[in-house]
N, C-alpha and C positions, 0 to 999 in steps of 0.2 A: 683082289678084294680090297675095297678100301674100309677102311675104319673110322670112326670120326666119333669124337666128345669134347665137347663146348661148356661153361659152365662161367657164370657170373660170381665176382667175388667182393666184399666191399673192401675196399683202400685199407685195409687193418693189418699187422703185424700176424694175426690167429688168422686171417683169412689166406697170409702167405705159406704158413705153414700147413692148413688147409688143402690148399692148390698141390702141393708137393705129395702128400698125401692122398688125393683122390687121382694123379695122376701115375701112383705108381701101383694102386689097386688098377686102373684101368689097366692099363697097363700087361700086369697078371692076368686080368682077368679075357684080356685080347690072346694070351698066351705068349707072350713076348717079357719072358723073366730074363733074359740077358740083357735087356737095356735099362733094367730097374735103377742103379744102382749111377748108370751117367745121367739117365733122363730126370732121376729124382733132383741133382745138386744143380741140373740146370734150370731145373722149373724153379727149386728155392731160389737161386741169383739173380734168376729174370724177375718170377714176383714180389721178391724182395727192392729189384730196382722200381716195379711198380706202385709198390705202398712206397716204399723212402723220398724217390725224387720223381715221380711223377702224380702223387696222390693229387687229387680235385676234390674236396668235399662234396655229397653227395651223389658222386660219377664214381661208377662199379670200373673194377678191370673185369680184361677176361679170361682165362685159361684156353686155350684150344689144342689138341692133338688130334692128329691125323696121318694115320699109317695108308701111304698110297703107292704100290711097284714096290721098289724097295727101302724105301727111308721112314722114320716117323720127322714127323714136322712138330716140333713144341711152338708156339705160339702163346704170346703174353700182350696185350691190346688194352692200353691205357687211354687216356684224354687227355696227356701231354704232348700233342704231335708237334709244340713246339720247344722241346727239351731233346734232343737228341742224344744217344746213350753217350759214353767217352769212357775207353779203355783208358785206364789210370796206369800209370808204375808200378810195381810191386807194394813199394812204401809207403806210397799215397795213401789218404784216408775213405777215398772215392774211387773207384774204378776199378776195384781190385775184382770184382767178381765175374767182370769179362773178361779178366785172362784166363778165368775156370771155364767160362763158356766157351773163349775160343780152342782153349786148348782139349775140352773133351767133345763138343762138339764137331761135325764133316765137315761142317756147312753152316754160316749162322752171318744174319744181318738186319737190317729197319726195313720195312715198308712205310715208306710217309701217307695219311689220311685214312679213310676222309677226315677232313678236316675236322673236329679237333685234336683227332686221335693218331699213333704211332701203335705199329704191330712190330716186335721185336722176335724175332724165329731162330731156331737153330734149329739141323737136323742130324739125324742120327740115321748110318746105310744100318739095316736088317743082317746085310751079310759082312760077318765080323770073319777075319784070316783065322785059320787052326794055330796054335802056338809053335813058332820057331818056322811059320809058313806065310809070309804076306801075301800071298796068290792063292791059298786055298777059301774058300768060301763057306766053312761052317757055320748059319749059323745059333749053334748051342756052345759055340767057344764062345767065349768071353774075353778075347786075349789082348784086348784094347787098350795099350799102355796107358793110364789115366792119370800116375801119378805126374809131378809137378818135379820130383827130385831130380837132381842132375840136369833139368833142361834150361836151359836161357830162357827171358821173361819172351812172351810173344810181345811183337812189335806191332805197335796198331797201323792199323791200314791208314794210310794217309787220307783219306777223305771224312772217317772220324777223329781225326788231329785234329784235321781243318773243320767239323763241325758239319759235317754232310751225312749221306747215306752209305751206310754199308752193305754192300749187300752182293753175295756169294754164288751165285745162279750157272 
């Protein structure tokens, strides 16, 4: 069964916090409360990258999710297709919130256009391991290590160093 909601936002700060919120009611409301709580911080980082460093005055971003087989797909679709995202250091004043994305997200990377536009996605698998089980397939666990503590920073993929696309398929 696939699922799918779309929704237009304006470049605002209230519109990021927005997006986070209508996407963790859908969310519920698809029946999928075990991904609340990853899918919520990554839709803040992603639209938060949207209104800060990709805003265009009077060009909307977009929200998209879509649960299809087994993953949801977050999707965030600006009209900067010529800024592409850059995983920061930890300490940097920039970049910090794709080490949240990559580290809680499966899967996550750009799609460049059409032209003006960059769609930045991450996804999340459905089936999450039983606790103390990485082979078992519950999923109503939740057992998804999310925190940050004790891990070394992720190291960005070389072709967002260099200013390219990332992208995880």
């Amino acid at each position: 069964m696939n699922q799918r909601f779309t929704v237009l936002l304006s470049p605002t700060p209230r519109a990021a916090r927005l997006a986070r919120l209508l996407a963790t009611e859908q969310l519920r409301s698809w029946g999928h409360p075990f991904l609340l709580d990853e899918a919520a911080h990554i839709v803040a980082e992603l639209a938060a990258n949207a209104v800060t460093h990709a805003r265009v005055p009077g060009r909307d971003f977009r929200l998209g999710l879509c649960v299809t087989g087994d993953a949801l797909r977050i999707e965030v679709t600006d009209a900067r297709g010529d800024r592409m995202p850059q995983v920061g250091p930890a300490e940097a004043e920039s970049g910090r919130g794709l080490i949240l994305v990559e580290a809680l997200a499966d899967r996550w990377g750009v799609d460049e256009g059409p032209l003006p536009r960059k769609t930045v996605w991450a996804e999340l698998d459905l089936v999450r391991p039983a606790p103390g089980n990485p082979y078992s397939g519950d999923p109503d666990a939740n057992s998804k290590d999310t925190s940050l503590r004790g891990k070394e920073p992720v190291q960005a993929h070389p072709a967002l160093r260099a200013g390219g696309v990332h992208s995880h398929r």
